[in-house]
C-alpha positions in Angstrom: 231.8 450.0 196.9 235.6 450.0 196.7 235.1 449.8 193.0 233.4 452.9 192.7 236.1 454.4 195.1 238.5 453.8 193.3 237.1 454.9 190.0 236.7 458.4 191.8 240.1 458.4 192.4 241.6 458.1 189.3 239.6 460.6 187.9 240.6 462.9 190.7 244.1 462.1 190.2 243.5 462.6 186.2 242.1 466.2 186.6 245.5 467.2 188.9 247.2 466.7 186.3 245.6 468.2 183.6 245.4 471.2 185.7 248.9 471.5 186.4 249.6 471.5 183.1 247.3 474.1 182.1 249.1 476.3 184.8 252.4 475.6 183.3 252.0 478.9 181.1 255.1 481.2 180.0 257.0 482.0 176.5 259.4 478.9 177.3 256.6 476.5 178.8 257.6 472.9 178.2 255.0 470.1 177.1 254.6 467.0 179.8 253.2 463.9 179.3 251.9 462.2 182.1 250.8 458.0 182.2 248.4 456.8 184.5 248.0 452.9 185.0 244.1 451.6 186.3 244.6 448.3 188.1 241.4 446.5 187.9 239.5 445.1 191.0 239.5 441.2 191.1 236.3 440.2 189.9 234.7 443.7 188.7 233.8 444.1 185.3 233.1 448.3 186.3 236.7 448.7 186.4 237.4 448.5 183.2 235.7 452.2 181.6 237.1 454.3 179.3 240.3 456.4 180.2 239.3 460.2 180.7 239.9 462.5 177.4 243.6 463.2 176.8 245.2 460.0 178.6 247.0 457.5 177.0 244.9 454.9 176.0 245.6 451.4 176.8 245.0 447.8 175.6 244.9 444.5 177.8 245.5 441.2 176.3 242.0 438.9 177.0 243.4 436.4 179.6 240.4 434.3 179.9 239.7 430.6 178.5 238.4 431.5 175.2 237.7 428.8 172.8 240.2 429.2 169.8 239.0 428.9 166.3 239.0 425.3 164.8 240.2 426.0 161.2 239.5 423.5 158.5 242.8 421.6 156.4 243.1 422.0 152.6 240.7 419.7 150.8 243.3 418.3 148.8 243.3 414.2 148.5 246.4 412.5 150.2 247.9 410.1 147.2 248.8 406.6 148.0 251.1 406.4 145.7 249.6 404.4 142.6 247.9 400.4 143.5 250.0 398.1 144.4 251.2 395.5 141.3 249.2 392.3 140.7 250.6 389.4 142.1 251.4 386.7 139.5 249.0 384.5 139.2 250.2 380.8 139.1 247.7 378.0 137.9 248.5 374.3 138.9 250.0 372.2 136.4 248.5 370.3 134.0 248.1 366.7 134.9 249.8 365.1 132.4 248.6 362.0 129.5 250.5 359.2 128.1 253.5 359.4 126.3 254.9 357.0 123.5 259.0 357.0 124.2 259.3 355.0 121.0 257.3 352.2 118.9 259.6 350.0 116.4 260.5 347.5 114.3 262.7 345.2 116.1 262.9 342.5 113.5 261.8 342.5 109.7 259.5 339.9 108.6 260.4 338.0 105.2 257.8 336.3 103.2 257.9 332.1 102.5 260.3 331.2 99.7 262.1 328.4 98.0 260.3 325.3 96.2 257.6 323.1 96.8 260.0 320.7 97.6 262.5 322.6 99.7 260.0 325.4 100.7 261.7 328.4 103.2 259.5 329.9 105.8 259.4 333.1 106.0 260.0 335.4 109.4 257.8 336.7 111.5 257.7 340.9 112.3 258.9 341.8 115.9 257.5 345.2 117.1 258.5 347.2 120.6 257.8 350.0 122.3 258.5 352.1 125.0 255.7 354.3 127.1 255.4 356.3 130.3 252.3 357.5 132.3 250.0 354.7 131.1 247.1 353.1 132.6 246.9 350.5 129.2 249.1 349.6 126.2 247.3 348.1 123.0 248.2 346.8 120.0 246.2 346.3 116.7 246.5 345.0 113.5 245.4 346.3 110.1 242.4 347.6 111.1 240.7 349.1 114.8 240.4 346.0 115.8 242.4 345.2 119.5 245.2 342.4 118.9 245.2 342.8 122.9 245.4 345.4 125.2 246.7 344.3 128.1 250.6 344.6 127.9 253.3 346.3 129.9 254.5 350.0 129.5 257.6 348.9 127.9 257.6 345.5 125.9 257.4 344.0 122.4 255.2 341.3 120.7 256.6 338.7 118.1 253.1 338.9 115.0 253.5 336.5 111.8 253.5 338.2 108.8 251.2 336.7 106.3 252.4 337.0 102.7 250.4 336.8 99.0 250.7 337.7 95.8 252.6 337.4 92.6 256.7 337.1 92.3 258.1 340.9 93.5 255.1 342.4 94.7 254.7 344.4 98.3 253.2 342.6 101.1 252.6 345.4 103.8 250.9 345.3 107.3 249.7 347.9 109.9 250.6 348.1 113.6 248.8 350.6 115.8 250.3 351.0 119.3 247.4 352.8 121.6 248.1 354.3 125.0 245.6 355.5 128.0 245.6 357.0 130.8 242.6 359.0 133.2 244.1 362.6 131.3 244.3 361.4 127.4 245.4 358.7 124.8 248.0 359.0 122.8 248.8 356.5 118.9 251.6 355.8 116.9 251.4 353.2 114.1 253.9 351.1 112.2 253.5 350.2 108.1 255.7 347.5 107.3 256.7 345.9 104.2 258.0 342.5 102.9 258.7 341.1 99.1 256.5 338.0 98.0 257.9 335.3 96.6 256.7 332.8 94.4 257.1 329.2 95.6 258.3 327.2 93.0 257.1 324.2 91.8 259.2 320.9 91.3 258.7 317.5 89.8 
């Protein structure tokens, strides 16, 4: 096989030259090194044997498709660089109830005077009010009771003022506005006062 041949050969060609270097003998002889190169046959794993004893010996670099190692990364854990913030939370606003601009005296009541002759009426109490967001405005009158319910967000009422008592004393009267709406109710009341007089008597 040409193989085989050419295996024979080398060696052949080996031994020459180990020979002539044994020959080489004398008081001044003079080392030689000699390098042989084996160029494998295509395809034949024989051709690659050991180099005969005193050659140089030679390495090949693997040509062939080997599989190259598949190392493993670090096991370290990749930071995502802290959660992201909250986001603000916004909540719908509040529907909102009734609301009482103002509620008032507009006029002061008076209580009768004079004589039984000349007698002076007295003056009846003016209240008013002012309101916003309202589904109903009330007004009552010394007590829970409704006086009516059924006026406008801004308005006023003309009440009498009923008077009794001695000369001097303190007639006094409660007004309660009430507002509504679907989301609340909202009160404000009113305490006002007038002086009783004593109505004189004449002949």
């Amino acid at each position: 096989m040409p193989g085989q041949a050419l295996s024979r050969t080398t060696v052949v060609a080996l031994a020459a030259v180990l020979a002539a270097g044994c020959a080489a003998t004398g008081t001044n002889a003079t080392e030689s090194t000699a390098t042989a190169s084996v160029t494998e046959a295509p395809g034949d794993p024989a051709a690659s044997t050991a180099p005969a004893s005193g050659a140089p010996t030679t390495s090949a670099e693997p040509t062939g498709d080997g599989t190259t190692g598949s190392g493993s990364t670090g096991g370290g854990t990749k930071s995502n660089g802290g959660q992201p913030g909250s986001r603000p939370t916004t909540s719908a606003p509040k529907p909102a109830g009734p609301t009482i601009a103002y509620f008032r005296v507009a006029q002061k009541p008076s209580c009768p005077s004079g004589t039984n002759v000349k007698p002076v009426a007295g003056t009846p109490v003016v209240v008013e009010w002012k309101t916003s967001n309202v589904d109903s405005v009330a007004l009552s009158v010394d007590g829970p009771g409704v006086y009516a319910d059924n006026y406008a967000p801004t308005g006023s009422e003309t009440l009498n003022f009923p008077c009794s008592g001695a000369e001097s004393d303190v007639q006094k009267h409660t007004y309660l506005l009430t507002v509504r709406n679907a989301h609340g109710t909202q009160k404000k009341a009113l305490v006002v006062t007038a002086t009783v007089h004593e109505i004189k008597q004449v002949n």
